[in-house]
C-alpha atoms as one frame of an Amber mdcrd trajectory, in Angstrom:
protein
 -22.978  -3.054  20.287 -25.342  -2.990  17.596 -28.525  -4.740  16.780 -27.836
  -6.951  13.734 -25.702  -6.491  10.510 -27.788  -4.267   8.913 -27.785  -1.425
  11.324 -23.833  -1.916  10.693 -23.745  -1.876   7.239 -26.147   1.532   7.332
 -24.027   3.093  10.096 -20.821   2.187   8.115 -22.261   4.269   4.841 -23.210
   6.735   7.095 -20.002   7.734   8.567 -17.015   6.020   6.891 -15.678   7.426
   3.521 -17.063   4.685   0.810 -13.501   3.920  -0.039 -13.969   0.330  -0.091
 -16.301  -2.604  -1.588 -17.285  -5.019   0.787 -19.374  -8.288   0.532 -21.941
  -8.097   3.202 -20.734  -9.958   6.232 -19.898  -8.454   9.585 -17.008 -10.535
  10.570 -16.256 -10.842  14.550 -13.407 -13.220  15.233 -10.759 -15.208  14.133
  -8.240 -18.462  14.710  -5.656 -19.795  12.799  -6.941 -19.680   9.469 -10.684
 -19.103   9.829 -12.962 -16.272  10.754 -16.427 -16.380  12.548 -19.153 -13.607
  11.447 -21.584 -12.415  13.524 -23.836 -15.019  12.911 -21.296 -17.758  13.887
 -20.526 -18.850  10.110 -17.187 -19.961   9.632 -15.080 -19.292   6.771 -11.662
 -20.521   5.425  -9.504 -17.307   4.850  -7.487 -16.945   1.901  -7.231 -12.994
   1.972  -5.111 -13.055   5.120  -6.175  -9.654   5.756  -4.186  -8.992   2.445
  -1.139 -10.871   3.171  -0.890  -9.883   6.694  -1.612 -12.973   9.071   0.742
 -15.035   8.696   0.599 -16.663  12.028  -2.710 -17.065  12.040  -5.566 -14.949
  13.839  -5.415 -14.137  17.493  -2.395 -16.675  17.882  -1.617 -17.134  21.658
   1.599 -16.012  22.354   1.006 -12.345  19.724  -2.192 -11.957  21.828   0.018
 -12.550  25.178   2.871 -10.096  23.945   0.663  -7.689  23.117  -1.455  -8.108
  26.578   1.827  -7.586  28.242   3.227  -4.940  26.513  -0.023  -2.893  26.670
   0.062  -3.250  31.316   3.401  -1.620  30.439   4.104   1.275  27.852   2.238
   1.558  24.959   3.786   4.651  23.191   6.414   7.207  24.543   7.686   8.582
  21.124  11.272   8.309  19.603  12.485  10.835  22.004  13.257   7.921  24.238
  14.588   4.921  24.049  12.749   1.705  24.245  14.048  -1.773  24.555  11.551
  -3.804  22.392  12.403  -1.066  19.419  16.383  -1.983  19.853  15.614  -5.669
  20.178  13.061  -5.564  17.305  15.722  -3.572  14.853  18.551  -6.101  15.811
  15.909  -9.189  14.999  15.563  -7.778  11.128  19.202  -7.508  10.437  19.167
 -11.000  11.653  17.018 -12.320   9.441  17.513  -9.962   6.372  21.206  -9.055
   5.458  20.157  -5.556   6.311  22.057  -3.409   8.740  20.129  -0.412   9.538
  15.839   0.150  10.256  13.491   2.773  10.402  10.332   2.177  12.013   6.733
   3.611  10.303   3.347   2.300  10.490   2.791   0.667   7.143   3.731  -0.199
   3.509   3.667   2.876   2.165   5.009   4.772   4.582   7.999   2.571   4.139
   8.158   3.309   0.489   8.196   7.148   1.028  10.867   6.634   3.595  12.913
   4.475   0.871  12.496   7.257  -1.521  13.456  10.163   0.366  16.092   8.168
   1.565  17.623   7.267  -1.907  17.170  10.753  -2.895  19.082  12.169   0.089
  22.079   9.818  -0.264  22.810   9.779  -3.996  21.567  13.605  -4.544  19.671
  13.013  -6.806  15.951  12.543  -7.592  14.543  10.280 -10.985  13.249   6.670
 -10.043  12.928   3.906 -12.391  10.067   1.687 -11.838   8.242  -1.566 -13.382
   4.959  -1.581 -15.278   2.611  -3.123 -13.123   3.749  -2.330  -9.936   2.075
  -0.910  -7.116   3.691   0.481  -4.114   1.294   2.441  -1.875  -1.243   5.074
  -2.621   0.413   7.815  -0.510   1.508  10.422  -3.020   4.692   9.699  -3.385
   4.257   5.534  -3.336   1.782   6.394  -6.028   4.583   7.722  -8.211   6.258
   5.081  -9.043   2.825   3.046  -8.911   2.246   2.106 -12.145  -1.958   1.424
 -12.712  -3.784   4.308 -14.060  -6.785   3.142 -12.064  -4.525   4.441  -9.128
  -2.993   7.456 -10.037  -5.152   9.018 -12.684  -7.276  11.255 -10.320  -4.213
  12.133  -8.504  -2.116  13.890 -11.015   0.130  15.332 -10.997   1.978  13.747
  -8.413   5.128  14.309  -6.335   7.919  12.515  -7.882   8.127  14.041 -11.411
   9.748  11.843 -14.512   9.263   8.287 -13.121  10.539   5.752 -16.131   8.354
   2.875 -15.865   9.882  -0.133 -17.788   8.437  -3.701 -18.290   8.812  -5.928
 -15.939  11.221  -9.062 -16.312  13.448  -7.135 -18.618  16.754  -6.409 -16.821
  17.973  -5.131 -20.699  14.950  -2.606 -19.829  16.367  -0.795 -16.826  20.248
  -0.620 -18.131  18.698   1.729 -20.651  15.982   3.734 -19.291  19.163   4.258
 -16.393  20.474   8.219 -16.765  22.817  10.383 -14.848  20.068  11.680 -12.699
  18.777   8.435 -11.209  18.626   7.728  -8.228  17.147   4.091  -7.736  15.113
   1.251  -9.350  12.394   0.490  -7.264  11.013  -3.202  -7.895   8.954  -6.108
  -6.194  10.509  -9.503  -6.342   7.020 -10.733  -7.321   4.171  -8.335  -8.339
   1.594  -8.559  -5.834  -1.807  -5.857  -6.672  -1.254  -7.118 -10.812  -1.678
 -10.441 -10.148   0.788 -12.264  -8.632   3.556 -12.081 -11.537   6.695 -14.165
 -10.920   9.733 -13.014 -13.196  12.116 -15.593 -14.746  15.108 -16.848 -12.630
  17.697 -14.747 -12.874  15.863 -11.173 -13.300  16.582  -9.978  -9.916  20.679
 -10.412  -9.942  21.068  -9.356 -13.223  19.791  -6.301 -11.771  21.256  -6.299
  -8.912  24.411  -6.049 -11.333  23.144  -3.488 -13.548  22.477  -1.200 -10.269
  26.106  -2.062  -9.142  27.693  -1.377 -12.494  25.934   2.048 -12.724  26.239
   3.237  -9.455  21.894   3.051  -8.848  20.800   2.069  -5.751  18.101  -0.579
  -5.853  15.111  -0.662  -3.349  13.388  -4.223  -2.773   9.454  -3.791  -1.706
   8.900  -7.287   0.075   6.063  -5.407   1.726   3.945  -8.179   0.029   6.304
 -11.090   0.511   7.847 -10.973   3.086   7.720 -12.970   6.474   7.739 -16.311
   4.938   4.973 -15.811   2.611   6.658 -17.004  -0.646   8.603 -19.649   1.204
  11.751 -17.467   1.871  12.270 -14.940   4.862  12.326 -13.064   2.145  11.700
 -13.412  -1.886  15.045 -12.004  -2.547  16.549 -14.562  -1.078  15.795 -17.139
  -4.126  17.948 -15.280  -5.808  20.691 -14.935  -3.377  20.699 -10.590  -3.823
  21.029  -7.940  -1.363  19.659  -4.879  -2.643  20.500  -1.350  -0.922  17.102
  -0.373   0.640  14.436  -2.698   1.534  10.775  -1.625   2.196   8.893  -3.845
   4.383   5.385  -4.184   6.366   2.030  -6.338   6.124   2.859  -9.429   8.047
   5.696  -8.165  10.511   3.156  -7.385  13.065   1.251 -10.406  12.723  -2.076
  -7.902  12.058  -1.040  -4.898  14.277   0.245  -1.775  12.314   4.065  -1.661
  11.686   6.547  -1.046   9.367  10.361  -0.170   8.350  12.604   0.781   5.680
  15.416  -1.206   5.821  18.986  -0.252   4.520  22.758  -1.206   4.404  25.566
   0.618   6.396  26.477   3.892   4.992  22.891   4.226   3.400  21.027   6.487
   6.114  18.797   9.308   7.805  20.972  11.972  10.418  19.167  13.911  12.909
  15.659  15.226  11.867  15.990  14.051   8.623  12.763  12.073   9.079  10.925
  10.922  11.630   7.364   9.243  12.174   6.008   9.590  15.490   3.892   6.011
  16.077   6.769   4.387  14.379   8.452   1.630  15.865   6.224   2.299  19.215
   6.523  -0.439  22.319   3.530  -2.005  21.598   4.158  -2.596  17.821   7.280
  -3.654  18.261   6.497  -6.684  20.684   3.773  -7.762  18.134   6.047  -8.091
  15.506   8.687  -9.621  17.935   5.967 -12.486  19.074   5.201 -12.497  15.325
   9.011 -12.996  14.097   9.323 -15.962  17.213   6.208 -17.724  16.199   7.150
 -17.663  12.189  10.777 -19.727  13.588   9.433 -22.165  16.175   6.943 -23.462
  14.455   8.664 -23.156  11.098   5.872 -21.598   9.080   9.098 -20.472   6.358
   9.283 -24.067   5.578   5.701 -24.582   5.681   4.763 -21.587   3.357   7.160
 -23.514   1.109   5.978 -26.954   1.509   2.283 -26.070   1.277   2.281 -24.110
  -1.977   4.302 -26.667  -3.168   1.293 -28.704  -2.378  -1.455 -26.575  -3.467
   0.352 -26.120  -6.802   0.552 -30.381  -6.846  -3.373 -30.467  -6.047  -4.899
 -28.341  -8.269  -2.796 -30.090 -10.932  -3.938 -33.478 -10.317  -7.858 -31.907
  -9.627  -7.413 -30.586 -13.175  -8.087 -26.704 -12.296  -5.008 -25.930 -14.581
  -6.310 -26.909 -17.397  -9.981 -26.300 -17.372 -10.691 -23.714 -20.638 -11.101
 -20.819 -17.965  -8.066 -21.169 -16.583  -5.432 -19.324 -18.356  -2.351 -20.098
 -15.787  -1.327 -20.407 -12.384   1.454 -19.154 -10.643   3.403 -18.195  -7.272
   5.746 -18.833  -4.709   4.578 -20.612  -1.140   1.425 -19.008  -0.193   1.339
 -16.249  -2.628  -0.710 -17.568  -5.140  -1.884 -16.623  -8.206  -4.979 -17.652
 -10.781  -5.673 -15.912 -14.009  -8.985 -16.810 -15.602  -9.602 -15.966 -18.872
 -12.773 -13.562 -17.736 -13.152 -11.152 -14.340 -12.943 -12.969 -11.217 -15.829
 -10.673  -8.982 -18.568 -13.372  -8.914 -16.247 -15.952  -8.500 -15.388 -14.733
  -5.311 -18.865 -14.261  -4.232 -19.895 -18.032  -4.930 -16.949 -18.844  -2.832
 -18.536 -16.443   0.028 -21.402 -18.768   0.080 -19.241 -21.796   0.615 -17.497
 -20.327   3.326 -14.018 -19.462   1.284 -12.449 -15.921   1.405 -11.159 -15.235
  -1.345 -10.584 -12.100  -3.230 -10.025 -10.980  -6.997  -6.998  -8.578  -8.316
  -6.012  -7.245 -11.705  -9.939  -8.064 -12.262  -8.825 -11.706 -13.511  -6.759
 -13.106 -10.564  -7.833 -14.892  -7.735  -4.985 -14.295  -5.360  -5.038 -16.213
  -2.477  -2.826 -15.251   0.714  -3.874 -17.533   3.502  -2.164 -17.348   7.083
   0.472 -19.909   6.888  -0.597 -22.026   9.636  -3.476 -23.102   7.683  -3.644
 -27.004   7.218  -3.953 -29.114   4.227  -7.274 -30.132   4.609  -8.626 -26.554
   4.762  -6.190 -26.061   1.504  -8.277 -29.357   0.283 -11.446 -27.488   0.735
 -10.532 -24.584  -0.955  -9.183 -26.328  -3.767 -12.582 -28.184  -4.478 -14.697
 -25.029  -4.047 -12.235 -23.356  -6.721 -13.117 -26.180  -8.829 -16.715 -25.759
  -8.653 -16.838 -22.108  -8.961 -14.151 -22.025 -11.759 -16.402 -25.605 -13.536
C-alpha cells in the first residue's frame, strides 16, 4: 500500500516508462458507470477505459465468472483443449456472421493476425488503408495506421507500400486496388481521429468493390463493437459481411482478450500462428459473462436508445450550436464533439466536476461511457459539457 497519491505518482515516474499523460488522480474502484479515487471522489466515466466497459465496472456476475474460473484453471496453453475457449468461439459466430476465431490478447494483436492472415490466403502482400485510421501501434498495426504522430519515429515499418486513401470514398479504393493487393483494411467508424461516421452506403459499396476485384476486406470493430454504436456490431447498419473481422476492447468486459475473426475457407493450419495467453480459461469466461450480461439486460438496445438521447439533449441544451462547437457526431455511445480549438483543458475542468472525459484528434471530446450508465448521469454530463464548452 502506499502512503498517499503522491508517493504514487513519484514511484510511477520512477519505474514505469513515461508512455502516457495522466491527470493526477489515483483511481481505486469502480461500479456501473462511476469510479471512486483514493480519496473517495466520485466521478462519472465517459472514457470507459477507452471503450472497454461496457457492462459497467466490477459488474456482479463478470466478477463471479471470473472468481470461478480463477478456483479452477486459469491458463493451460492451446496445447489443450478447454471448454470455455470452444463455448466462447461458438458465442461470436453467433452473434457476428463469422465462422471461424482466433484468440489473442488485444486489438492489435488482432490486426497483425488479420494481416498475416490475408497475406497467407490470397499470396499476396499490399494493403489498402484509410487516411485517418488507426489500428494498433504494434509494427505491423502501425502500417496501415495512418497519423504521422504514430508512425513517424518508427520508420520504416513492416508492411512496405501501404495505399492510404480518404476515407468515405468507395471511388477511392476501386482505384488505388492493384494486382498485388491483398485487402482493404477499414473501421466502420474512425475511432483515435475523432469519431468520423461515413455516409450511408460507404461500407457495401465496398463490400462490392472487394467482391468484384477479388480483395478481401478486413472490418476493425475493435472500437465498436459489443453494442457500443447500438449494433452487435457497426457493420451491421449496413447489412455487410466482410471476410476478416478484428475485434477486442469490450469483449472481456475490462480483462485482456481478443480475436480475429474470419469466414469458412479463410484460415491459419498448424503452426501457422499461434499466441500463447490467447483465448486462455480465464479470459474466455470474462468475455462469456460479458457477452450474457450485454443480452439480458439489453445494453445493444440501450447503447442505441441512449445516444439517441444524448444526441436529443445536447440539441435542445443548445451545445450544437454554441460558436465553439463545430459538429457532433456518432452512433449509440460512441460519441463524438469537434470544437473549433484543442480540447486538453476542457477535459481538465470536467476533472474538477467529477466527469471523465478525454480529448482525441486534439479537438474531439470523445466520450465512451459503459452502457449501463443512466440518463441522469448522461444529464450531468451534458450540463458540465455546457459549462466547460460556454
Amino acid at each position: 500500500m502506499f502512503s498517499s497519491p503522491e508517493e504514487v505518482f513519484e514511484k510511477e515516474k520512477k519505474y514505469i516508462m513515461q508512455t502516457y499523460k495522466r491527470p493526477r488522480i489515483v483511481l481505486k474502484e469502480g461500479k456501473g458507470a462511476t469510479v471512486k479515487d483514493s480519496f473517495g471522489k466520485e466521478y462519472i466515466d465517459c472514457v470507459g477505459g477507452i471503450a472497454v466497459n461496457v457492462v459497467g465496472y466490477c459488474h456482479p456476475a463478470v466478477v463471479e465468472a471470473i472468481k470461478e474460473q480463477a478456483g479452477k484453471l486459469m491458463h493451460i496453453s492451446n496445447l489443450y483443449y478447454t471448454e470455455p475457449q470452444v463455448e466462447l468461439a461458438e458465442k461470436l459466430s453467433e452473434i457476428s456472421g463469422m465462422d471461424k476465431a482466433f484468440f489473442c490478447n488485444s486489438g492489435a494483436e488482432s490486426v497483425e493476425a488479420a494481416l498475416k492472415l490475408a497475406s497467407k490466403v490470397t499470396e499476396k502482400h499490399k494493403f489498402i488503408a484509410a487516411e485517418g485510421s488507426f489500428h494498433g501501434r504494434t509494427l505491423g498495426s502501425l502500417s496501415v495506421t495512418f497519423e504521422t504522430k504514430f508512425r513517424s519515429v518508427f520508420e520504416p515499418l513492416l508492411l512496405n507500400g501501404v495505399k492510404f486513401v480518404r476515407y468515405n470514398d468507395a471511388d477511392a479504393i476501386r482505384k488505388a486496388i492493384a494486382n498485388d493487393t491483398a485487402a482493404v483494411i477499414l473501421e466502420p467508424i474512425q475511432g483515435e481521429t475523432g469519431i468520423i461516421v461515413p455516409s450511408e452506403g460507404y461500407l457495401k459499396e465496398v463490400r462490392e468493390i472487394c467482391s468484384e476485384k477479388d480483395v478481401l476486406l478486413i472490418l476493425d470493430e475493435i472500437q465498436t463493437g459489443f453494442g457500443r454504436t447500438g449494433r452487435w456490431f457497426c457493420k451491421e447498419y449496413e447489412g455487410i459481411e466482410p471476410d476478416i473481422m478484428t475485434v477486442a476492447k469490450a469483449m472481456g468486459a475490462g480483462f485482456p482478450i481478443g480475436a480475429m475473426l474470419a469466414k469458412e475457407g479463410i484460415e491459419f493450419e498448424t503452426s501457422e500462428h499461434a499466441s500463447t495467453f490467447g483465448g486462455n480459461p480465464l479470459a474466455c469466461a470474462a468475455a462469456l459473462a460479458s457477452i450474457k450480461v450485454i443480452e439480458e439486460e439489453g445494453l445493444v438496445k440501450r447503447s442505441r436508445e441512449l445516444g439517441a438521447y444524448f444526441m436529443e439533449k445536447v440539441h435542445d441544451d443548445g451545445i450544437d450550436s454554441k460558436p465553439a462547437v463545430k459538429e457532433i457526431r456518432g452512433k449509440g455511445l460512441m460519441i463524438g464533439i469537434e470544437l473549433t480549438k484543442p480540447c486538453g483543458e476542457m477535459v481538465d475542468k470536467a476533472l474538477e466536476r467529477n466527469i471523465l472525459i478525454n480529448c482525441t484528434s486534439d479537438k474531439v471530446i470523445r466520450l465512451a461511457p459503459p452502457l449501463v450508465i443512466s440518463k441522469e448521469q448522461i444529464d450531468r454530463v451534458i450540463s458540465v459539457l455546457y459549462e466547460i464548452i460556454k
